[in-house]
C-alpha positions in Angstrom: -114.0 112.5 -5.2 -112.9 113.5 -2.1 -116.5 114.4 0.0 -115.4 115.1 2.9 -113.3 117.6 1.9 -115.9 118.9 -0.6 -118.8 118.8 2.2 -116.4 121.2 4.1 -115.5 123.7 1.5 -118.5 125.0 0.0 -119.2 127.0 3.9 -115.6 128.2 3.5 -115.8 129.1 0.4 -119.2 130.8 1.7 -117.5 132.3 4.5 -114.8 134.1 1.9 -117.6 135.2 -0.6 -119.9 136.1 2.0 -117.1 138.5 4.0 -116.4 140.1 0.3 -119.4 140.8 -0.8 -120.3 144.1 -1.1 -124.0 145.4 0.6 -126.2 142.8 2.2 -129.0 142.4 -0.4 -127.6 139.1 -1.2 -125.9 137.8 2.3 -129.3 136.2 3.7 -129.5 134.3 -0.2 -126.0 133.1 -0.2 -125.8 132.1 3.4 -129.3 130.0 2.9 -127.9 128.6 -0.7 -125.1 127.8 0.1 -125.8 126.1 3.4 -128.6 124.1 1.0 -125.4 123.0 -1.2 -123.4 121.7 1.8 -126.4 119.6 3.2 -126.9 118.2 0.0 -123.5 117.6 -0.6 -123.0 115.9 3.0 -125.6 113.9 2.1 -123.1 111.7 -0.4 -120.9 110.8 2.8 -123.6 107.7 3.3 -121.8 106.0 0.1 -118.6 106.4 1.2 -118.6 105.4 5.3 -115.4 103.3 6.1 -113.1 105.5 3.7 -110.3 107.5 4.7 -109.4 110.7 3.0 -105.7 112.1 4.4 -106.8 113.8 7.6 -110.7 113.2 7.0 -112.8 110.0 7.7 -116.1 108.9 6.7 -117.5 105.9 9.3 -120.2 105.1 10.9 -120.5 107.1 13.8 -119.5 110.4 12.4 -121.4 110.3 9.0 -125.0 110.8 10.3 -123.8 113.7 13.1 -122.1 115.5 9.6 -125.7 114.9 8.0 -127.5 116.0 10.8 -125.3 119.0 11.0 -125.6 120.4 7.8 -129.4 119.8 7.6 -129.9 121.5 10.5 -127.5 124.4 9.4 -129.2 124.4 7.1 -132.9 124.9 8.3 -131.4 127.4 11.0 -129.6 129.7 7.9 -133.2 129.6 6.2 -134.7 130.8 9.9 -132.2 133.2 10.0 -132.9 135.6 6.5 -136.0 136.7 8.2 -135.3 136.8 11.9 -132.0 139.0 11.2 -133.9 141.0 8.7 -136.0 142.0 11.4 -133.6 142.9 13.6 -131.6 144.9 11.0 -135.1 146.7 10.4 -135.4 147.6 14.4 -132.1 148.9 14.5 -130.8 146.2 16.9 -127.9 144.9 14.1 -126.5 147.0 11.4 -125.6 146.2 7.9 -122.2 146.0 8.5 -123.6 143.2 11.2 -125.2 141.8 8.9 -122.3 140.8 6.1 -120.6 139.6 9.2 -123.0 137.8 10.9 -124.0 135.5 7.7 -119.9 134.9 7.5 -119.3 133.8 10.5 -121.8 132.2 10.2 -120.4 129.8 7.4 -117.2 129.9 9.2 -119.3 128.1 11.9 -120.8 125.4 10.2 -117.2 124.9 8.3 -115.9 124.2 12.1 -118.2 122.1 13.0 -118.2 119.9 9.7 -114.4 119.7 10.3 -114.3 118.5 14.1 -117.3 115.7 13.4 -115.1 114.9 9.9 -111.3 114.7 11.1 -109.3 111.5 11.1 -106.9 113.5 13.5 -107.2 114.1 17.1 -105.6 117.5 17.1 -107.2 118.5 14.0 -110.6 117.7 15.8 -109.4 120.0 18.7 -108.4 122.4 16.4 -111.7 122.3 15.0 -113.8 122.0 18.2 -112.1 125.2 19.5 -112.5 126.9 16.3 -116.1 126.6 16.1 -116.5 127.9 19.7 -114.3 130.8 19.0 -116.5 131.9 16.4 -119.9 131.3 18.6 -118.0 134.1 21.3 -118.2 136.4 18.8 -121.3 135.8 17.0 -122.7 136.0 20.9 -121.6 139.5 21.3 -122.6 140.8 17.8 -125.5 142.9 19.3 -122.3 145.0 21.1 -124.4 145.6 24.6 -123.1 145.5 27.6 -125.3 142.1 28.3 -123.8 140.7 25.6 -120.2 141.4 25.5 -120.4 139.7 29.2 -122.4 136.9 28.3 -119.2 136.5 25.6 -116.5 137.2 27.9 -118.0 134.6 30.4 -118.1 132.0 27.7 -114.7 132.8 26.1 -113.1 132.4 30.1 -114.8 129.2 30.6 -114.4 128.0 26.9 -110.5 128.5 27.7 -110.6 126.3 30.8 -112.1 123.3 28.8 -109.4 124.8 25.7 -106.7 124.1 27.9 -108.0 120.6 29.6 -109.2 119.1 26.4 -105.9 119.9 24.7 -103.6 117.9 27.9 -106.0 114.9 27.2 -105.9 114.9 23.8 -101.9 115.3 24.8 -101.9 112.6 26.9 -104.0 110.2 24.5 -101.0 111.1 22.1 -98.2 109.9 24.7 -100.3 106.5 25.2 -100.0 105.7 22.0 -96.5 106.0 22.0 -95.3 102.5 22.8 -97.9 101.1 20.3 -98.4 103.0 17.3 -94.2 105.3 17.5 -94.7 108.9 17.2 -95.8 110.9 14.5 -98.6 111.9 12.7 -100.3 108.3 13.2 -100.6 108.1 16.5 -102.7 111.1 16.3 -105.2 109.3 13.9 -108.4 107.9 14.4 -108.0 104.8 12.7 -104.6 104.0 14.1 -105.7 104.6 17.8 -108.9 102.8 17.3 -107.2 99.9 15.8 -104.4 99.4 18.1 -106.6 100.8 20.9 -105.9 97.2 23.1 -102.2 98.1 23.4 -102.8 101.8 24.2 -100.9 102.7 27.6 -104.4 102.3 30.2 -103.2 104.5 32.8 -102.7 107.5 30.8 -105.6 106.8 28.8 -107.7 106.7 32.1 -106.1 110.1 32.9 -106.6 111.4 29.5 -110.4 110.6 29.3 -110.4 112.7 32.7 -109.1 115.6 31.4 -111.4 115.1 28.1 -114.0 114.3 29.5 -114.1 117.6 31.4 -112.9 119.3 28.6 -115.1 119.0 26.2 -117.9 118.7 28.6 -117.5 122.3 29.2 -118.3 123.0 25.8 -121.0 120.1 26.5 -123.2 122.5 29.2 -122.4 119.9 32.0 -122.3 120.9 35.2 -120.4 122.3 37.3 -118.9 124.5 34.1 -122.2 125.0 32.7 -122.6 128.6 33.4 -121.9 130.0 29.8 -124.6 128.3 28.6 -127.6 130.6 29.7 -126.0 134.2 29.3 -125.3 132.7 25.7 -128.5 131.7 25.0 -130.1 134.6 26.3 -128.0 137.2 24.9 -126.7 135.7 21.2 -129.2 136.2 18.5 -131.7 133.3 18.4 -130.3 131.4 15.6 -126.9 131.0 17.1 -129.0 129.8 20.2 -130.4 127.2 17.8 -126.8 126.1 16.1 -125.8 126.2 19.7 -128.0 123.9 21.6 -129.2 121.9 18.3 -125.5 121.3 16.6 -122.6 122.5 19.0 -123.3 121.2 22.2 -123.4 117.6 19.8 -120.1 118.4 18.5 -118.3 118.5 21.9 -120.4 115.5 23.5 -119.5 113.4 19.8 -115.3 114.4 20.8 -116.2 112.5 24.3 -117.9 109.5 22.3 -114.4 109.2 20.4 -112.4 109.0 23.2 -114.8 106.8 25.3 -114.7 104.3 22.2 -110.6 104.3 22.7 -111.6 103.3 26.7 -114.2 100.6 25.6 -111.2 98.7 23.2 -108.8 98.2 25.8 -109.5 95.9 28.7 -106.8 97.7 31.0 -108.8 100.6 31.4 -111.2 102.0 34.3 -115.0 102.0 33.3 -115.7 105.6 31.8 -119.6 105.2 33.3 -119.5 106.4 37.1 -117.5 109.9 35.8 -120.3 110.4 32.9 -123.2 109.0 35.5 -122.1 111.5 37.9 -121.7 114.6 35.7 -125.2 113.5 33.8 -126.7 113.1 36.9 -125.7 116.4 38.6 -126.4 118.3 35.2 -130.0 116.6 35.2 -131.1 117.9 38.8 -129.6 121.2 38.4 -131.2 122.1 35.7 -134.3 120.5 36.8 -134.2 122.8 39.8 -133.2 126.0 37.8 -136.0 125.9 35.2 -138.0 127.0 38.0 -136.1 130.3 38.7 -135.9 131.4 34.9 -137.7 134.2 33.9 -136.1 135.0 30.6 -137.6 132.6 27.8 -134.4 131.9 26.1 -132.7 131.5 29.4 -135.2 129.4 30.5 -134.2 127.1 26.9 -130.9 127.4 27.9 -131.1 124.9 30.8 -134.0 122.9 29.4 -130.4 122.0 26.8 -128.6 121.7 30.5 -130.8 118.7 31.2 -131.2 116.9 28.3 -127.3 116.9 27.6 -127.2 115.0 31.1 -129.8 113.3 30.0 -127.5 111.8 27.1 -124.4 111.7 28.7 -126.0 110.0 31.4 -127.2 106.8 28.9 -123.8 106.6 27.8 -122.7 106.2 31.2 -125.2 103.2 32.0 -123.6 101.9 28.9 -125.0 98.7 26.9 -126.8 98.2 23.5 -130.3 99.8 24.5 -128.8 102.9 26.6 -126.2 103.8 24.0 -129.1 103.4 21.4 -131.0 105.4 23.3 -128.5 108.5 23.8 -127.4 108.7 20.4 -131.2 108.7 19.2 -131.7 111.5 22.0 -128.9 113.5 20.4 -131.0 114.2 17.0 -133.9 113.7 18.3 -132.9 116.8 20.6 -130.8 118.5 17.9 -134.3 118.8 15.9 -136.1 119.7 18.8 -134.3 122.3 20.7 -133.6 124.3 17.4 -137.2 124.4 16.4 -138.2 125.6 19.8 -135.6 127.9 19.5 -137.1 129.3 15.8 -140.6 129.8 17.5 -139.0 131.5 20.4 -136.9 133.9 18.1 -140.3 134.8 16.7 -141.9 135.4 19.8 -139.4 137.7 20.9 -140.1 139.6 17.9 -143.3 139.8 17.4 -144.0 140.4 21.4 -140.7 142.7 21.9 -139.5 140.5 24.8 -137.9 137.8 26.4 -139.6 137.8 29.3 -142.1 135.3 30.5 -144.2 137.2 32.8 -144.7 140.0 29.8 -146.0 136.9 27.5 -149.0 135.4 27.3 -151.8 134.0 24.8 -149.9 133.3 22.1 -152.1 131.0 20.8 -155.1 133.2 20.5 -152.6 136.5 18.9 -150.6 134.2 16.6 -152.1 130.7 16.2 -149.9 129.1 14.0 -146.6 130.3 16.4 -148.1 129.3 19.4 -149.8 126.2 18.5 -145.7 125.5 17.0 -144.1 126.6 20.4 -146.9 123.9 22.5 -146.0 121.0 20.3 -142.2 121.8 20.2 -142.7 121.9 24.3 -144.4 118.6 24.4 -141.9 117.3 22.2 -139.0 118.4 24.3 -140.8 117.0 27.7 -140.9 113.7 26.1 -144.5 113.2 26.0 -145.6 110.4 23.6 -146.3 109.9 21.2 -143.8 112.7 19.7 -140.1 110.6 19.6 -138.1 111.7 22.6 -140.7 110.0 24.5 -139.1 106.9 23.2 -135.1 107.8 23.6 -136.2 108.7 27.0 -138.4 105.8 27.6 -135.6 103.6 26.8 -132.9 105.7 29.5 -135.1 104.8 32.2 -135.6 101.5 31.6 -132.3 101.1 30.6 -131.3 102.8 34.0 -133.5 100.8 36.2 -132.2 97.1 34.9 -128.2 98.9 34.9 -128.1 101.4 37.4 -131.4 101.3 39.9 -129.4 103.0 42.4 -129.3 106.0 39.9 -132.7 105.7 38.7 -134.7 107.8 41.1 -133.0 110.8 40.7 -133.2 110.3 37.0 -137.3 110.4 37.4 -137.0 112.9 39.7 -135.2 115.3 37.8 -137.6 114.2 34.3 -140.7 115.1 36.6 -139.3 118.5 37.2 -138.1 119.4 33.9 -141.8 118.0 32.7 -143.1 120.5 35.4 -141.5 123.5 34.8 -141.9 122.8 31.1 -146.1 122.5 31.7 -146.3 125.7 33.8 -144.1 127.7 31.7 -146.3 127.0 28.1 -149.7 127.2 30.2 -148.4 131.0 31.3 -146.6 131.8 27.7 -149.5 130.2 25.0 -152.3 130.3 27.0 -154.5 132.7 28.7 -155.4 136.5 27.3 -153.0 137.5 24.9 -150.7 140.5 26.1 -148.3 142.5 24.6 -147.9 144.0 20.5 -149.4 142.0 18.1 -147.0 142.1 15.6 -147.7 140.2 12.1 -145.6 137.2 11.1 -145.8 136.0 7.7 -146.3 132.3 7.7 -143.5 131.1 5.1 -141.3 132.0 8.1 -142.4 129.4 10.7 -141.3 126.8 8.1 -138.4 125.6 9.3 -139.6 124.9 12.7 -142.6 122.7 11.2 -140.3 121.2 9.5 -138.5 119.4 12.0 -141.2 119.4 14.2 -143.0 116.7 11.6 -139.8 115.1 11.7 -140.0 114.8 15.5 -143.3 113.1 15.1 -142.3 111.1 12.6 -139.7 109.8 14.6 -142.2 108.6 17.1 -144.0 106.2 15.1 -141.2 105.0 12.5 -137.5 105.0 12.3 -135.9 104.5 8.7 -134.6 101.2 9.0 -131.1 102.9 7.5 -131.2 105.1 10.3 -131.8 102.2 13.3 -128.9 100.3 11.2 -126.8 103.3 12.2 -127.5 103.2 16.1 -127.2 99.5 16.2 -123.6 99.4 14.5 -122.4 102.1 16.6 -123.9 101.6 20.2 -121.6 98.3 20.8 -118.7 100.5 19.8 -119.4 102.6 22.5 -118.8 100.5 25.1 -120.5 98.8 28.4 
């Protein structure tokens, strides 16, 4: 059986039913079934790691990110029935929204599934763009004025890492050249990886440039970061949740690719002081900005700004433990960020706004939200002993035996993210409560206890599977 393939068909097929179907009684069931059937489905990829299937390819480092994926996708389309229910009820969407919304939606997960899945670097471009494509326009489905710029920013600078990622990906083509011949297999995976040695190094040390920036636009790095709030702020909240939990992943995992390419051939440059600086500069600016947010969502938005540099800064100090450490911080993160981003997609519902200063004792007017939204916050700051405490833990360390030059500003800009982070959940869960009362029915907040447990989990006990996994793929990645 071809899984791969099959893992990436049922949201297609999803997508075609789901733009057909007639009304919108049954979009919210189908788009929640049918993302069920693809996580379940993904989850046979485990028994069939180190197989190739035409342009798709099951290994190690891309079958726990396809996993992850649909999971996620999963918990996000369940989050979604009611929160776009709602907004369908208060007039924000339409019906018409609706049909499309839960399409694209399928489209998106299809994208995704397909860039972490190819055995083809063009196809994996193809893919990458795809999905973010699709995001522009889920981002402006609410057709204000807000949103339709928040889009049109994100579609301008999604273009300028369209066109850069696609000369890399170019230029790791014309490296191959002299090793692999042209044709389709020197656009593969497999091929490149294996004959990665003999790869031209000076045009695969431009080409990782080029990539590297690429893709890190679509990554949230800084300088070309700017999309990233207006998206957040302005999309509905579930797309902020595939965004920060699945799609920022999906671009970083296109880097990890390449910087595996780098890490086989001895000619090249080290990929670490590029990924050091753009981590680094990504982990204080957001740390700065999360004090001058005073939209909720927005505020999110850069709290994903630092703990992407945060990753891509442990790849850049390079080794066992820090490459260990950044992929655990990518689904420890994935889990996180979206569950924050549930409770804060009911908190703008049930309070009628986004804004900070007009929220406030959430704990006392909706216990089992607000209670959520504090753990998911001390979660995300790394506090123990929740488990991004430990992927964190492990940067630092890693950075002070590696890079103690860099380490300093790493703690500085942790302290104030951990800041911001305290004085923002003190001001929203805290205090007397203000604003409407709205009911919430509990069934809804499931999803987000859901991978909250998991996050807790994760900070007492690993599944020895799952630590099999990092250590098999964190040498690949390189020094």
């Amino acid at each position: 059986m071809n899984a791969p393939a099959f893992v990436i068909g049922v949201p297609l097929a999803a997508a075609a039913l789901l733009a057909a179907l007639p009304g919108r009684a049954w979009a919210a069931r189908v788009n929640a079934l049918a993302s069920l059937a693809t996580a379940v489905a993904a989850t046979t990829l485990f028994a069939q790691r180190g197989e190739e299937h035409g342009f798709l390819l099951v290994d190690d480092l891309n079958v726990f990110f396809a996993v992850l994926t649909a999971f996620v996708a999963f918990t996000t389309s369940w989050f979604s029935a009611g929160y776009i229910a709602h907004e369908i009820e208060s007039g924000h969407l339409t019906p018409v929204s609706l049909r499309f919304y839960h399409a694209m939606y399928q489209g998106l997960t299809a994208a995704m599934l397909l860039a972490l899945l190819a055995n083809n670097i063009a196809l994996m471009w193809v893919a990458v763009e795809a999905a973010t494509l699709i995001t522009v326009v889920m981002v402006s489905i609410y057709r204000t004025r807000e949103s339709i710029e928040a889009a049109w920013k994100y579609f301008i600078l999604g273009s300028v890492g369209i066109a850069l990622a696609l000369f890399g990906t170019i230029l790791v083509y014309l490296s191959a050249q002299g090793a692999i011949g042209e044709g389709i297999d020197a656009l593969s995976w497999t091929r490149l990886r294996d004959a990665a040695p003999r790869l031209d190094a000076g045009v695969l040390n431009l080409a990782f440039v080029f990539l590297l920036i690429g893709y890190g636009t679509k990554v949230g790095l800084a300088p070309l970061h700017a999309w990233l709030p207006d998206a957040h702020a302005e999309g509905p909240t579930p797309i902020s949740a595939v965004l920060s939990g699945l799609l920022l992943n999906v671009a970083l995992y296109a880097v990890l690719r390449f910087k595996i390419l780098l890490a086989g051939n001895p000619g090249t440059l080290a990929a670490s002081p590029l990924m050091l600086a753009m981590g680094t500069s990504s982990l204080l600016l957001a740390g700065v900005m999360l004090y001058r947010r005073r939209d909720i969502k927005r505020f999110f938005a850069y709290s994903s700004i630092e703990h992407m540099g945060l990753i891509v800064f442990a790849f850049g100090v390079g080794g066992a433990v820090a490459n260990f450490a950044g992929l655990l911080h990518m689904a420890l993160h994935s889990l996180t960020k979206s569950a924050i981003f549930f409770s804060v997609g009911h908190i703008a519902q049930v309070k009628g706004t986004q804004k900070i200063a007009e929220l406030s004792g959430l704990t006392v007017s909706h216990p089992f939200l607000g209670w959520g939204f504090v753990l998911g916050v001390i979660a995300i700051a790394g506090l123990p002993p929740l488990g991004l405490f430990m992927s964190e833990f492990l940067v630092v360390t890693s950075a002070m035996a590696r890079q103690p030059w860099l380490a300093l500003p790493l703690v500085v800009a942790l302290a104030l993210a951990f800041g911001a982070l305290v004085m923002r959940v003190q001001q929203v869960a805290f205090g007397a409560p203000r604003g409407p009362d709205t009911a919430l029915p509990l069934t809804r907040l499931a999803p987000m206890y859901l991978h909250l447990a998991l996050v807790a989990v994760a900070g007492f006990w690993l599944p020895p599977p799952l630590v099999a996994w990092f250590r098999a793929v964190a040498p690949a990645l390189g020094r």
